[in-house]
C-alpha positions as CSV (number, residue, x, y, z in Angstrom):
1,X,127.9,54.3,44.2
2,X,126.2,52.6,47.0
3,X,123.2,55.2,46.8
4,X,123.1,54.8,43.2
5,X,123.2,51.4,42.8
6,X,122.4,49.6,45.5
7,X,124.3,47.7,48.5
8,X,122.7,44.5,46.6
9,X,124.7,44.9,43.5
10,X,128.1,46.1,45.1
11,X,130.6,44.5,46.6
12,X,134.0,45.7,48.5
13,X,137.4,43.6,47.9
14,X,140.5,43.8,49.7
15,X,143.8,43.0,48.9
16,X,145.2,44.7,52.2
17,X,146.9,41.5,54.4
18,X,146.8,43.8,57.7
19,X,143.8,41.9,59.9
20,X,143.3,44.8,62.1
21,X,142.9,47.4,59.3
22,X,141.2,45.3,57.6
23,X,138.5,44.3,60.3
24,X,138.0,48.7,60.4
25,X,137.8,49.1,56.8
26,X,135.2,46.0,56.5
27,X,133.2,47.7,59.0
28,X,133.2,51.0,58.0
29,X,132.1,50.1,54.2
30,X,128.7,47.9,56.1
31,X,128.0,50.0,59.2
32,X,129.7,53.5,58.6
33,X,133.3,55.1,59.9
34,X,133.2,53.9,64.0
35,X,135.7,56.2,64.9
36,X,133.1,59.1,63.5
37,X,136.4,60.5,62.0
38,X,135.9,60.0,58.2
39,X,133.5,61.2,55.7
40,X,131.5,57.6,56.4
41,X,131.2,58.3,60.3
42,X,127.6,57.0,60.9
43,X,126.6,56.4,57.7
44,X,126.0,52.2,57.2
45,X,126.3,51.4,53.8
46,X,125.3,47.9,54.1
47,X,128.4,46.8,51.6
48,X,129.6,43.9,51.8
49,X,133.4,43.2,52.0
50,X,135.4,40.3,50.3
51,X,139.4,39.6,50.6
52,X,140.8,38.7,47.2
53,X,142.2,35.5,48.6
54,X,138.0,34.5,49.5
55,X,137.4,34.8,45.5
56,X,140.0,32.7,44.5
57,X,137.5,30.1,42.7
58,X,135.7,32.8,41.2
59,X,138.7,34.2,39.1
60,X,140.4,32.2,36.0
61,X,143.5,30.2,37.0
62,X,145.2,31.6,34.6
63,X,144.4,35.0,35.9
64,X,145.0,34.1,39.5
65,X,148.7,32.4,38.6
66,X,149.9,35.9,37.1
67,X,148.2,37.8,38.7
68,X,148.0,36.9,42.8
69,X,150.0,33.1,43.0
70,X,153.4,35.2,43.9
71,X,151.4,37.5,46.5
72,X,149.7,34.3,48.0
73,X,153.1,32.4,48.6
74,X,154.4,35.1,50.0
75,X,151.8,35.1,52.9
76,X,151.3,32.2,55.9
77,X,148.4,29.6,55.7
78,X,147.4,30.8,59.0
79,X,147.7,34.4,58.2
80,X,145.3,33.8,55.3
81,X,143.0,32.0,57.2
82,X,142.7,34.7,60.1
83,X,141.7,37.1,57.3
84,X,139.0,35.2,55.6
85,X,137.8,34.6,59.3
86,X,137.5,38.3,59.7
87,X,135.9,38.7,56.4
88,X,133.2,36.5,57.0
89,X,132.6,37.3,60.6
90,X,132.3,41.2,59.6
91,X,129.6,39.9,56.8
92,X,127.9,37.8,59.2
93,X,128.5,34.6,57.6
C-alpha cells in the first residue's frame, strides 16, 4: 500500500498498550524491520505511526465511549502518556 499510494497518504495506528513492542513496530513501519528478521528488514517505508489513544479528538464521542472509553479506563494515566511519548518521538515530533 505504501508503494501504491504513498507514505503521504497512509498512516499506521496502534491499539497495542505494550511500549517496547510498540517502539519496534513504530520503527519498523518508518525505517524498515531493525532486527533484518522480517519481510520489512531494510526497507524504510517512511509510515507514520499513531496510537489510538493520540486520535482521541479526531474520532466522534460517541464512537470513542462504545467503542475505546472501557479500554482507556482500564489503562494508567502514566502508562498512556509513556506511549504517546513513544509515538511522537518515533515520528519525530
Amino acid at each position: 500500500m505504501a508503494k501504491r499510494y504513498g507514505a503521504d497518504d497512509l498512516i499506521i495506528v496502534f491499539g497495542l498498550n505494550e511500549p517496547a513492542n510498540l517502539r519496534i513496530m513504530a520503527a519498523t513501519f518508518k525505517d524498515g524491520d531493525p532486527s533484518y528478521a522480517g519481510a520489512l528488514g531494510g526497507i524504510a517505508l517512511g509510515l507514520a505511526s499513531y496510537h489510538i489513544f493520540e486520535l482521541k479528538d479526531e474520532i466522534p464521542p460517541k464512537v470513542w465511549d462504545s467503542e475505546m472509553a472501557i479500554k482507556e479506563l482500564q489503562i494508567e494515566d502514566e502508562l498512556i502518556e509513556r506511549i504517546c511519548g513513544i509515538m511522537q518521538e518515533i515520528r519525530g515530533d
